[in-house]
N, C-alpha and C positions, 0 to 999 in steps of 0.2 A: 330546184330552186323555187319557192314560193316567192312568189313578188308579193303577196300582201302582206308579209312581213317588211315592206319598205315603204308601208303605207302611215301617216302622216304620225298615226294615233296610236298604232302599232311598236313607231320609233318611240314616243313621247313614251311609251308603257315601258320601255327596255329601259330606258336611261332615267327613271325615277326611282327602277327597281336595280339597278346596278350594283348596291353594297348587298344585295339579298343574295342566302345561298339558295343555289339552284335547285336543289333537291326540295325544297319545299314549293316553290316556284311549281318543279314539274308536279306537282302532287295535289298543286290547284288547279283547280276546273280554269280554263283560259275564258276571259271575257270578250273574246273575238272568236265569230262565226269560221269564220276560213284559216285560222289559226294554233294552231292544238299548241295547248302548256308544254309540252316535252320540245315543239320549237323554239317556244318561249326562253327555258331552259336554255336550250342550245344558246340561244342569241345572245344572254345574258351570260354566261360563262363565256361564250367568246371574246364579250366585250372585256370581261375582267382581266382575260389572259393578254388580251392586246393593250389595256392599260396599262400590265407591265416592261411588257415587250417590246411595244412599237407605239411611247407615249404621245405622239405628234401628229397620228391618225387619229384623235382624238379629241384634237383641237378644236378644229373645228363642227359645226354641226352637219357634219357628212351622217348620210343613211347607208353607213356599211353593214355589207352580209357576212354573215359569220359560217364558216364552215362546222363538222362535226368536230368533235374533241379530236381526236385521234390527226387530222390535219394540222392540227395546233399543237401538237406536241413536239414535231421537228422542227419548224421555222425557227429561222433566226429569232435572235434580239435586234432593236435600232442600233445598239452600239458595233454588235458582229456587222452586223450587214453595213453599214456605213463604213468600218474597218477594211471588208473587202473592197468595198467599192474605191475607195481611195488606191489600189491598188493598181486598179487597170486606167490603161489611157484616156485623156477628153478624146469625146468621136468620135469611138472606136464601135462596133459592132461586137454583140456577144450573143453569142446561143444558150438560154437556161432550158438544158436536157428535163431536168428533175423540179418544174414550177414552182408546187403545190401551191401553197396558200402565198407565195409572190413578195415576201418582205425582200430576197436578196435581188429579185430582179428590180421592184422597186426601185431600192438604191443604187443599183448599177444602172439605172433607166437614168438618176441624177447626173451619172458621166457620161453614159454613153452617147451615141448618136440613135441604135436603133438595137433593141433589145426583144426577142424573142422566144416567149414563155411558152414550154413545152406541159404540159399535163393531159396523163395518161384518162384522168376520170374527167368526164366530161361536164359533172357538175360544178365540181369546183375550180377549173376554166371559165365556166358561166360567171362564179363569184368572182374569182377573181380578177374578171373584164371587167364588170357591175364597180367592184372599188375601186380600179384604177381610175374607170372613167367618173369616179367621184370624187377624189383625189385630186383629179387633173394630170394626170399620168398621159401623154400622149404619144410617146415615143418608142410603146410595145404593142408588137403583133401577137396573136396567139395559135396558140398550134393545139388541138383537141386531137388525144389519139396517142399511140405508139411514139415516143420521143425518136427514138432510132430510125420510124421511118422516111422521117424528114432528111437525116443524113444518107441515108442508100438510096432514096427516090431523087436526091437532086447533086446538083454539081458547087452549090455556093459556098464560099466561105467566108469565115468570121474572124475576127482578131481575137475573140478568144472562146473558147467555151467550157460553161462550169457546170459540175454535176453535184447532186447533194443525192447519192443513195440510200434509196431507204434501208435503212437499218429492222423493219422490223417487217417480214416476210412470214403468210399464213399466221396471221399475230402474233409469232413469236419473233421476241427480237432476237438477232444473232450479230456477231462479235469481229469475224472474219470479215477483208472486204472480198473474195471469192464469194459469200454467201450472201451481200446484201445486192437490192435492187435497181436499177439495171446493175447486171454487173459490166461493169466499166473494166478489168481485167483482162476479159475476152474481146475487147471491142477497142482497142487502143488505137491500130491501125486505122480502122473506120475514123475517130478519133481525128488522128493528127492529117487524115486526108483534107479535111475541112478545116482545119487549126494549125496555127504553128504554138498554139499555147493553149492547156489544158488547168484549168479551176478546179480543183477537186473539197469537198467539204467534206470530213468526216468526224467518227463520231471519238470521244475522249480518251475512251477507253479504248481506243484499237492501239495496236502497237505499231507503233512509229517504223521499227526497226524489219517490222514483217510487211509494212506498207512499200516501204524502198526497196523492197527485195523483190515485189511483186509489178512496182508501177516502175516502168522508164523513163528514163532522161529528165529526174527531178530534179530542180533546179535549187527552188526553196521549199523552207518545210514551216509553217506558222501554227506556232499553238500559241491558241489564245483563251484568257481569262477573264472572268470580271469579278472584281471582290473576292479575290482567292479563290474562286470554282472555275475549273476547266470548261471550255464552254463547245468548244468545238477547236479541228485540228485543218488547216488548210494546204494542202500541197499544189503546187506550182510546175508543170510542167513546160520544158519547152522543146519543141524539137531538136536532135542531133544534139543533145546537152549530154557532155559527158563526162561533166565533172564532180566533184565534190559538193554536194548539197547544203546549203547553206540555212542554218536552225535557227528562226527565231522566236526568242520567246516573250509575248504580247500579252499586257496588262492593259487593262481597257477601265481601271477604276478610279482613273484621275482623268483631271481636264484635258493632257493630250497622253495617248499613247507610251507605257513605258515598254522599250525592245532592247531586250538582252541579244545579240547576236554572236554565236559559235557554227563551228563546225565537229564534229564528234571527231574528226583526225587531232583538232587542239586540245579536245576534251581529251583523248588518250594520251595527248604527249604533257596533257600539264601535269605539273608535280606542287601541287600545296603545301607548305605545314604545317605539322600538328601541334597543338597545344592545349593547355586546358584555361575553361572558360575564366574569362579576366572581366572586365568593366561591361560589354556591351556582346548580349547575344542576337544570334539574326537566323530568323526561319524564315529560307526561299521560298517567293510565292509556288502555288502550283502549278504556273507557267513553266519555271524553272526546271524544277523537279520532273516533270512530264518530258519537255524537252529531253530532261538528261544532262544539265550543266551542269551535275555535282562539284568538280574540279572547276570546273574553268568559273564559274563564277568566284570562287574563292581567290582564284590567280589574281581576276580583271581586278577585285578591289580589296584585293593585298589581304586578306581574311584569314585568321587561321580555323584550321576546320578539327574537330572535336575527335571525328572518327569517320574513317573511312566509309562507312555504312551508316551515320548516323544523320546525317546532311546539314549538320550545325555548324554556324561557324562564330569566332569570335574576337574582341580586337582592343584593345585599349584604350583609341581615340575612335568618337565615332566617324562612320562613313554612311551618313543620310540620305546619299545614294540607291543603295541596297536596293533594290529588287524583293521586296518582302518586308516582316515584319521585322522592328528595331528593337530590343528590351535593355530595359537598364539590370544590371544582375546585379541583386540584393543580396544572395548569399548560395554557395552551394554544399551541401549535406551530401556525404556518402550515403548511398543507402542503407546500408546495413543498421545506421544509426538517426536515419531520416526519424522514426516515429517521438523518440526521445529528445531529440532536439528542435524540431518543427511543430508547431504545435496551430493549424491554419485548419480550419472548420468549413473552408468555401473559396473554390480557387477553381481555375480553368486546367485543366489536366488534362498534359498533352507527353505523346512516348513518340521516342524517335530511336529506332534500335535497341527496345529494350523488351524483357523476357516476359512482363506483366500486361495485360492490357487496361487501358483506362476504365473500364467499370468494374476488374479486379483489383485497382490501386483503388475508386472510390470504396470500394466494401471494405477492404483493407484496412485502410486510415478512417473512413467517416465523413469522407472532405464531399460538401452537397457543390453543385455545378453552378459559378459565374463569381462577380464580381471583380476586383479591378488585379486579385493579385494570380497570375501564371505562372505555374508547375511544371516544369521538363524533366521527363522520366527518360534517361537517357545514358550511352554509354560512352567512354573519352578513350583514348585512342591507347591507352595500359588496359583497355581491358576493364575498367574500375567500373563500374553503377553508381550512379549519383542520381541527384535530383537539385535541380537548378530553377532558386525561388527567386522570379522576376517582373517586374511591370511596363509596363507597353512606355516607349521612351515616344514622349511628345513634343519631343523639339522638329 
C-alpha cells in the first residue's frame, strides 16, 4: 500500500481524471515522484467501478484506496450488500471468513454490533482498514492471514458467519462449489462449531440443485437480481434444520425489494394451464427463472403458460404484479408465414424454446437490434412455432 497515493494532490489528480480511460492514464509518464502511472491507473479504475457499485463511498470527499482490479471484480454492489444485511439481526456478531475488498462487511457493520473481516492477503486488509477508518466504520476488527485459522485457534462464537468463496483459483475461474476458495464443503463442521448460522454467497451460475446436495441444513436459498441480471445467489444455513428449503427469488431494481417465495416440493406439485398467447404477455425476471419457479409462478398469479419448456406466460386481464416484464401482444404470426406477413426492419429479438437462435432470426428476416417494438420466437404448448409481435405495457 503506498500512502502517497492518499496524499492531498495525489487525491485531487485521481478525481479530476475520473471519466478518463485508464489505459491511456497508465501510458502517461505520472507527474508525481513517489507514484508510477500504472497506480495511477489503478486508482482511477477503482474509483469508476466503486462509482458503480458502492455509490455512497463517494459522497463524500473521503481518500479511499483502491485495491487491484481483480479484488473488484467479486465484491458486492450497495444494493446486494444492503439486501444481505437486512437479513441478519440488530447486535448480533458476524465473522466475514472471505473480506476482500469489505463492501458486504461494511454493511453488515450497519446492523451488526461487532464484525470481523477476515483477508487472506495482507495488503488489502491494510486498504481495507485505511477505508473503513475513513468511512467511519468503527464496529470491525480485522484478521490478516489464513481465515480458518481464527476458527481452530480459538473457542469464540458468532451469531452468524458468512463466506463469499472465491470462484476464480490459479486464475482460472471454476464453476463447482468443491473447487472454489476456501472450500467451505470440507469445513462445515469447523463451521457450525462456532455458528448456529451459516451466510454463504455464491456465484449465478452455480447450480442451485447441486449446492443443496452438497451443503446441509439449508434453510433458505436467495437469488438475487438487479435489472434482470442475476447478480449473486445466497444460501442460509442453520443448524439441525431439516426441512424443506425455502427459494426466494429477489429483485433488487425497484425502491423496495420484490420476493417471489416457493419451495421446489409446490414447484413440483403445481399444475398450470396451457393456453395460447391472448392480451398480455410476461417474461419472468431471471430471479425467477434461476430460482426455478417456472410453475408456481404461473399458479400464484393465475397465468396461463404457453409451454412447458418455453417460460411464457399469458392472460387476458392484466396482472401488474408480475415479477418481470409486462407486454401488450399486438399480434401473433405462425412462423411458417411470419416473413410474409410481418414486415418490421428493427425490433428486440428474443427466443424462448425455439430451434433458431437470435442472430439466425436477425440474418434471416433483416430485422437490425432495438427500438420500442419486441419479437418472441417461441413455441405454444401444440407444438406450433410462432412469433409474438409486442410492446412493453406501461401502465
Amino acid at each position: 500500500m503506498n500512502k502517497h497515493i492518499l496524499a492531498t494532490e495525489v487525491q485531487t489528480f485521481i478525481r479530476q481524471h475520473a471519466g478518463e480511460d485508464v489505459s491511456r492514464i497508465a501510458l502517461k509518464k505520472s507527474p508525481f515522484e513517489e507514484v508510477s502511472s500504472s497506480e495511477l491507473a489503478q486508482q482511477v479504475h477503482g474509483r469508476q467501478k466503486v462509482s458503480h457499485k458502492i455509490p455512497e463511498w463517494l459522497e463524500a470527499d473521503h481518500s479511499l484506496y483502491f485495491p487491484e482490479k481483480l479484488n473488484l471484480e467479486q465484491c458486492s454492489s450497495a444494493k446486494t450488500g444492503q439486501f444481505k444485511a437486512s437479513l441478519v439481526a440488530a447486535d448480533c456478531t458476524l465473522l466475514d471468513l472471505t473480506g476482500g475488498f469489505g463492501v458486504d462487511s461494511y454493511y453488515f457493520a450497519q446492523q451488526a454490533k461487532k464484525v470481523t473481516h477476515c483477508e487472506i492477503n495482507p495488503e488489502l486488509s491494510r486498504i481495507v482498514a485505511h477505508n473503513f477508518q475513513v468511512l467511519g466504520v468503527a464496529n470491525v476488527q480485522f484478521h490478516r492471514g489464513d481465515s480458518l485459522a481464527i476458527l481452530t485457534s480459538s473457542d469464540e462464537r458468532y451469531d452468524y458467519i458468512y463466506t463469499d468463496p472465491s470462484r476464480r483459483v490459479k486464475n482460472q475461474k471454476v464453476f463447482r462449489l468443491e473447487d472454489c476458495e476456501p472450500n467451505i464443503v470440507s469445513h462445515q463442521s469447523l463451521f457450525f462449531s462456532h455458528s448456529d448460522t451459516l451466510l454463504t454467497k455464491l456465484a449465478p451460475l452455480l447450480d442451485i440443485t447441486g449446492a443443496l446436495a452438497a451443503l446441509p441444513h439449508v434453510k433458505e436459498v436467495y437469488v438475487i437480481s438487479i435489472a434482470n441480471d442475476c447478480k449473486e445467489l445466497l444460501f442460509v444455513q442453520q443448524k439441525s434444520f431439516q426441512g424443506i428449503p425455502t427459494i426466494h427469488a429477489v429483485r433488487l431494481s425497484a425502491a423496495h425489494p420484490s420476493i417471489f417465495t416457493f419451495t421446489y416440493q409446490q414447484e413440483k406439485e403445481a399444475a398450470p394451464s396451457w393456453g395460447a398467447p391472448t392480451n398480455f404477455l410476461y417474461d419472468p425476471d431471471v430471479a425467477i427463472t434461476k430460482a426455478g419457479a417456472f410453475k408456481s409462478v404461473a399458479t400464484a398469479f393465475d397465468l396461463q403458460k404457453l409451454h412447458p419448456h418455453s417460460h411464457l406466460y399469458t392472460s387476458d386481464k392484466l396482472v401488474a404484479a408480475f415479477p418481470g416484464r409486462i407486454f401488450n401482444i399486438q399480434q401473433v404470426v405462425p412462423f411458417s408465414i411470419f416473413k410474409k406477413n410481418v414486415v418490421i426492419s428493427k425490433a428486440n429479438v428474443v427466443t424462448k424454446n425455439f430451434p433458431l437462435k437470435v442472430e439466425d432470426i436477425r440474418k434471416k428476416f433483416k430485422i437490425k437490434d432495438g427500438g420500442e417494438d419486441f419479437l418472441y420466437f417461441t413455441t405454444l404448448h401444440d407444438e406450433q412455432l410462432v412469433v409474438i409481435y409486442a410492446r412493453r405495457n406501461t401502465q
